[in-house]
C-alpha positions as CSV (number, residue, x, y, z in Angstrom):
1,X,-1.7,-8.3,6.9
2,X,-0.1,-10.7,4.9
3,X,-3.0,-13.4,5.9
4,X,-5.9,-11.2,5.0
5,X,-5.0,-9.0,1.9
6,X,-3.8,-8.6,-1.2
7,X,0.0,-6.9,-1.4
8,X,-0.6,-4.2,-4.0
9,X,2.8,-2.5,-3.9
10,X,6.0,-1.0,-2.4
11,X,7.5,2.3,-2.5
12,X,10.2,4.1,-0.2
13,X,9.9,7.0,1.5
14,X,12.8,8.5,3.4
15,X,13.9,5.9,6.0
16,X,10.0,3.9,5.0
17,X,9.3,1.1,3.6
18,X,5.8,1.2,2.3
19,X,3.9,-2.0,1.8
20,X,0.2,-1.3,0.2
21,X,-2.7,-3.7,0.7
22,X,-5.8,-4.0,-0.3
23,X,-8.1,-5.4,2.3
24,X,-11.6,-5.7,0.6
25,X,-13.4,-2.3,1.6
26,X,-10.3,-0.7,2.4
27,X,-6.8,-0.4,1.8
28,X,-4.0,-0.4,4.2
29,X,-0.1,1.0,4.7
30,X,2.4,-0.6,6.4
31,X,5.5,1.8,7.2
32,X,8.6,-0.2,8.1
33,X,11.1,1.3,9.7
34,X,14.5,-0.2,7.7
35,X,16.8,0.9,10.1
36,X,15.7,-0.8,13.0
37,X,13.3,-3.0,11.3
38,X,10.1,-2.0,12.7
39,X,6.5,-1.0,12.3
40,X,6.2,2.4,12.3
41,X,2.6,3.1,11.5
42,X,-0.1,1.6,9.9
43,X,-2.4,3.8,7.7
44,X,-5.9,2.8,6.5
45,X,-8.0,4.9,3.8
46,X,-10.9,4.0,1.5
47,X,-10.3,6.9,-1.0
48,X,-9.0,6.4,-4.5
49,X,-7.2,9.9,-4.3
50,X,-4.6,8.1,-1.5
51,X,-3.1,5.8,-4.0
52,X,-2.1,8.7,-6.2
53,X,1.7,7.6,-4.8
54,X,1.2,4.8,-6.0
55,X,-0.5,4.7,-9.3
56,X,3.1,6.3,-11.2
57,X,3.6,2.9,-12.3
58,X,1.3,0.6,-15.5
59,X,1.7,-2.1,-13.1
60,X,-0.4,-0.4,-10.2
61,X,-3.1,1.0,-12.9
62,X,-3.6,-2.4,-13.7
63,X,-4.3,-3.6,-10.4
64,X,-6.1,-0.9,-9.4
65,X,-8.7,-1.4,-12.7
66,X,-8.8,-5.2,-11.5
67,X,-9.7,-4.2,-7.8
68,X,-12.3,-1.6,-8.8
69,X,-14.4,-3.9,-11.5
């Protein structure tokens, strides 16, 4: 992911580590599992609505404005 997109964020989530990405057209998750230090799922979405975890912070809005324009 690293390679092909832009890191948008982080959050935590339980035992998660979230890593948001935006890929172009879409955006992607990457849950990692902390306690044993692997992927646990990778979510994709193309929806604005999805990155309502996300937009809580100025920082995100910012980036989001950039992406979108």
């Amino acid at each position: 992911m690293q390679d092909t997109g832009r890191y948008l964020h982080a959050r935590l989530k339980g035992w998660c580590h979230i890593s948001l990405y935006f890929m172009g057209s879409f955006y992607a998750e990457v849950w990692l599992l902390e306690h044993c230090g692997s992927i646990g799922m990778v979510r994709t979405f193309t929806s604005q609505e999805q990155l309502e975890p996300y937009l809580k912070t100025t920082a995100m809005e910012k980036l989001v404005q950039e992406l979108t324009h």
